[in-house]
N, C-alpha and C positions, 0 to 999 in steps of 0.2 A: 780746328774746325773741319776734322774730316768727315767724308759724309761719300755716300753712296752717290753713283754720275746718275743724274736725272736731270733731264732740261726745263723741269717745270718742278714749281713748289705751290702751297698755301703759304698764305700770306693772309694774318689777320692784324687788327688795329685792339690791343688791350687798351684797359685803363678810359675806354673812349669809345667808337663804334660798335666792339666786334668784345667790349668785355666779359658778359656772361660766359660767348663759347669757348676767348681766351682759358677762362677760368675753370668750364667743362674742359678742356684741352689738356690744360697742365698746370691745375690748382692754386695758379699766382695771379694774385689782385694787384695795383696799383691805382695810386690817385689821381698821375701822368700816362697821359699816352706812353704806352712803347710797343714791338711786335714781336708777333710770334709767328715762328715759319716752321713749318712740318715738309719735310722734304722726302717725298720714301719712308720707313719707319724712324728719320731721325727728326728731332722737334730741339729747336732752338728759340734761346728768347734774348733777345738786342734790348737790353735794360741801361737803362743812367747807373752811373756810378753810387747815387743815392741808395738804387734798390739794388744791387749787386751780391751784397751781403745776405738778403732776403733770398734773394732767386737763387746763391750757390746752395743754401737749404733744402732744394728741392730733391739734389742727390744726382748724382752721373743720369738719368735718363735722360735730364736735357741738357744740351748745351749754352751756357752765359756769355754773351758777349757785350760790352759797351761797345757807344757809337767810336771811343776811341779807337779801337781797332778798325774803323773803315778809312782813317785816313784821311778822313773830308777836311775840307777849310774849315775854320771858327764859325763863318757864318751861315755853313749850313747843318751843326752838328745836332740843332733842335730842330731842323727839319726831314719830318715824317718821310713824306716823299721821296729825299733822298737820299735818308740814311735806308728807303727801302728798295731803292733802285741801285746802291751801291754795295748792299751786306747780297741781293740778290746774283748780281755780276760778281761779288767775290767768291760763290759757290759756282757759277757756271751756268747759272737758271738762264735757260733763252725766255718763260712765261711765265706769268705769277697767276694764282687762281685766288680770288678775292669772294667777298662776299656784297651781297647787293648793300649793303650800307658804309663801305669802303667809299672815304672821302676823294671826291673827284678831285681835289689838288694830289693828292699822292697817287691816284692811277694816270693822271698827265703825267707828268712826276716818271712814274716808271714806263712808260709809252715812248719819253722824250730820252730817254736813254736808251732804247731799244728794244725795252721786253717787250714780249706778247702781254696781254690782260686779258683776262677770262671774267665775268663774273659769274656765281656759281649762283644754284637758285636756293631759296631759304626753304631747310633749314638748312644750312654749314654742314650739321651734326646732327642726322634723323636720327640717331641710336639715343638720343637724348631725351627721347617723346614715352624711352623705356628706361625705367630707373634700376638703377641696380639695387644690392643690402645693404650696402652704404649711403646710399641716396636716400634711402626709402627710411632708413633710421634718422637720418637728418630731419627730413619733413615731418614723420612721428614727433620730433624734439620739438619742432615750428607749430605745426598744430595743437601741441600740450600746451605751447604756450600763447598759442591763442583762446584757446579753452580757456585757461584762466583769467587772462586777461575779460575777457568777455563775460563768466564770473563775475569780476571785478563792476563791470559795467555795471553788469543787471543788480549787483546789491545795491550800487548807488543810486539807482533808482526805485527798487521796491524799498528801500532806505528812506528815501526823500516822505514828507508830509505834503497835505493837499492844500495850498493856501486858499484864503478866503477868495480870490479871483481865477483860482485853477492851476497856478502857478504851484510845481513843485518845491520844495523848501526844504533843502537839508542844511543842519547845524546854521541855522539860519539865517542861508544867504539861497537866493536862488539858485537851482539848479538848471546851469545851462548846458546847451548842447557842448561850448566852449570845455567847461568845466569837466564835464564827463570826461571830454579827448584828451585834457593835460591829466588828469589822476591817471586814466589808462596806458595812455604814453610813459608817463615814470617809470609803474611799475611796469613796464616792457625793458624799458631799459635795464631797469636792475637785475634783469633775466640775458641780456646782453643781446636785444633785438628793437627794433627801429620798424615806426610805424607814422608814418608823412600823413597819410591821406583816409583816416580812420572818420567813419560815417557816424553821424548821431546827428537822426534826421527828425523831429518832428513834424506830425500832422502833416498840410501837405506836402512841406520841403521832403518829405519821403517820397511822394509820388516820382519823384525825380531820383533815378537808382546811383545816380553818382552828385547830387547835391551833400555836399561834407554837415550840411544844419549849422543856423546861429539859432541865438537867443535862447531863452526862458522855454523847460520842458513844461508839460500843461498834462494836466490829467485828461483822461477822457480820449486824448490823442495818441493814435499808432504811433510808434519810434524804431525804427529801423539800424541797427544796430549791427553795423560793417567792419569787421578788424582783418586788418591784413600785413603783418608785422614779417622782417626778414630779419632774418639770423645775422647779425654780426660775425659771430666765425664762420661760420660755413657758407652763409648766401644764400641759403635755402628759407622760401616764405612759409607761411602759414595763411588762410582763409576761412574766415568763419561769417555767419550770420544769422541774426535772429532779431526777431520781429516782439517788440514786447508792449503793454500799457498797464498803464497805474492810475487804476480807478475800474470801473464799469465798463466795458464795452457797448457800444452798442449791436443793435441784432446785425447791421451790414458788417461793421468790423467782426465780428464773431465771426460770420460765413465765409468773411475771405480770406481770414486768419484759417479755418479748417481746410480752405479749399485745397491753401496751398501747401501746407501738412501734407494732405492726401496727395499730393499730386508729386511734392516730394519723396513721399514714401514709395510710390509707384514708378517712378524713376530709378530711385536707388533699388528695388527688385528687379530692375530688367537690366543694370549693369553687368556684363560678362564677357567673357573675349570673345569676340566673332559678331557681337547684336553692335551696330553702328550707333555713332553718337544722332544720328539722324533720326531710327529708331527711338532713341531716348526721347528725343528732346518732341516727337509726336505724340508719343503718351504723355507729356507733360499738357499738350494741346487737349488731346483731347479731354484729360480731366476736367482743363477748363471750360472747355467746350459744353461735356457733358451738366455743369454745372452753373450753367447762365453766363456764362462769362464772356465776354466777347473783346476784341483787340480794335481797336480804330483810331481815329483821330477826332480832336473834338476843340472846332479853333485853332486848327494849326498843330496841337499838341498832343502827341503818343499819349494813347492808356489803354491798361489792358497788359498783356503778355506780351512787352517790348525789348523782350535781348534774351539771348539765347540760354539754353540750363546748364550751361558750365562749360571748364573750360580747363585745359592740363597747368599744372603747377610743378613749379621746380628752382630753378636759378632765378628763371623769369616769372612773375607773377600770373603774369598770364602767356601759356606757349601752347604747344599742341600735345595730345590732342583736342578737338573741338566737338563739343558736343549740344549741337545746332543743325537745322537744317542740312549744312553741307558734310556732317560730319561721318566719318567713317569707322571703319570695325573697328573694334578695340581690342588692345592687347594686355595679358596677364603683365602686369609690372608697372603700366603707367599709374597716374597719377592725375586726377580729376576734382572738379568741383563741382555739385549737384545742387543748385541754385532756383529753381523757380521763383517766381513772383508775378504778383498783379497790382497797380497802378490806377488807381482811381481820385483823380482830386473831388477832395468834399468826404471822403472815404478816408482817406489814408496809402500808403502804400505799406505792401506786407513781400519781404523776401525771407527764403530761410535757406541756409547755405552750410552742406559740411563739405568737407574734402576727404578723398575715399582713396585708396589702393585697391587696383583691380586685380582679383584672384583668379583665380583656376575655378572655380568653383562660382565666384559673383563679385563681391570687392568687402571690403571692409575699410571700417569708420579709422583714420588715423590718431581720435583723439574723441571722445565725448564730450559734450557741455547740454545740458538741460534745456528743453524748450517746450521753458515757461511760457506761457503768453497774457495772462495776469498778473500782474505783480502787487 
């Protein structure tokens, strides 16, 4: 365990708090808590005996240690806290630097042994907000295979027949929101990615931009269509959306199915490094602006243009940067979702969402999928 004198370290909680940036840190996942300490350039990970065999895979840059080498009593060998106030006192750390989601039992924990605690302000790891080639091929793979899946979606629905009460009908059983999410969930899986909270929303249950939709699809009604699956191997997401219906529009749904086309297309041309996500996400305004569109409350209840036009993608589904009111310049390499939408109960709700890599030049689409809007 030799290591450079320094009186203070990072100290993160994998497996648990801190495991996305563990995982940005030094590419090891687990299902249990354990930690990771970067002290000066050297990076150590204190794992169970279980994952040991895992974590010596990683190669000499980091160092493996079980809680066995601290020495502790039996009954404190599964506690966090101490096995992080005493792996820290065996390198000579007088303070540990934490992150704002570091569980208060383990910063007592190392306080009551005598470090310093710091906590550090989010993110951990700003370099993360910029993806590298490796990154950036990850999320390409995530988005391909949101595209498809989403594919998948929109056949099953311009698939479906019109039944005598409105009701979609495929192979003839109802077509429900239910139903959509377990076909597209499968085949996500068989591509080796995981998708919990996948949106198939109709009629108004779309005005609501994170209602997941029950029951029976129905012609004539907007269906909003939200996939956002993460990679199994790698941890990298994907995000996608589109806005579809099967049957006839009518003239409202037509206009705010184009509006927000337009206003997405307007968005994605003023993506570049240096124009602010604040920027962005006012052109998204004013399209609607421009086009009768107005944001308010009506009973209590948002409608209109109620959540911002995207938002940075990576380990985490949603991270920085942010592109909304408060958001700022952008840099060539991140990684973005360019999302508009409008919200009207009695209407429908209408979002359409790609996910882009910002270039030198402007950004570009990390995966295409067709947006149909009649099915």
């Amino acid at each position: 365990m030799k290591s450079k004198k320094s009186t203070s370290a990072l100290l993160l909680i994998g497996g648990g708090a801190d495991a996305v940036d563990v995982r940005y840190a030094s590419g090891f996942s687990a299902p249990d808590p354990f930690l990771f300490v970067r002290r000066g350039e050297e990076d150590f990970l204190l794992v169970s005996a279980l994952e040991m065999g895992r974590a010596l895979k990683l190669g000499p840059a980091i160092s493996c240690v079980t809680p066995d080498a601290l020495e502790l009593p039996p009954n404190a060998r599964r506690d966090l806290g101490r096995q992080a106030a005493a792996f820290l006192e065996k390198m000579g750390c007088k303070k540990a630097l934490v992150s704002p989601r570091c569980p208060i039992g383990v910063v007592r924990r190392m306080e009551k042994s005598g470090l310093r605690v710091k906590v550090l302000k989010d993110p951990v790891f700003a370099e993360r907000a910029v993806k590298d080639p490796a990154e950036i091929r990850a999320l390409r793979q995530a988005q391909r295979a949101t595209a498809h899946a989403m594919k998948t979606a929109m056949g099953l629905i311009a698939g479906a027949e019109i039944g005598g009460d409105g009701d979609l009908i495929l192979d003839g059983a109802p077509l429900t929101s239910e139903r959509v999410r377990y076909l597209v969930s499968v085949g996500l899986l068989e591509k080796q990615f995981h998708a919990e909270e996948i949106i198939v929303a109709g009629g108004d249950q779309g005005t609501d931009p994170h209602e997941r939709g029950t029951g029976p699809l129905r012609a004539g009604e907007l269906i909003v269509l939200d996939i956002f699956p993460r990679s199994e191997v790698t941890g990298y997401w994907g995000d996608m959306t589109r806005t579809v219906i099967r049957g006839r529009p009518s003239a409202a749904q037509r206009k705010q199915y184009r509006t927000v086309l337009a206003a997405q297309k307007a968005a994605l041309a003023r993506v570049a490094p240096g124009v602010t996500g604040a920027e962005i996400h006012q052109t998204v305004c004013d399209v609607f602006a421009e086009a009768g569109y107005e944001t308010d409350r009506v009973d209590g209840v948002p409608q209109g243009f109620i959540h911002s036009t995207g938002h940075g993608v990576g380990l985490e589904i949603h991270e920085g940067p942010s592109v909304s009111p408060a958001g700022g310049p952008l840099q060539a390499g991140q990684v973005i979702t360019i999302e508009p939408g409008l919200y009207y109960p009695g209407v429908g709700g209408v979002r359409i969402e790609d996910t882009v890599v910002v270039t030198e030049e402007g950004c570009s689409l990390l995966a295409t999928c067709p947006k149909r809007f009649v099915l």
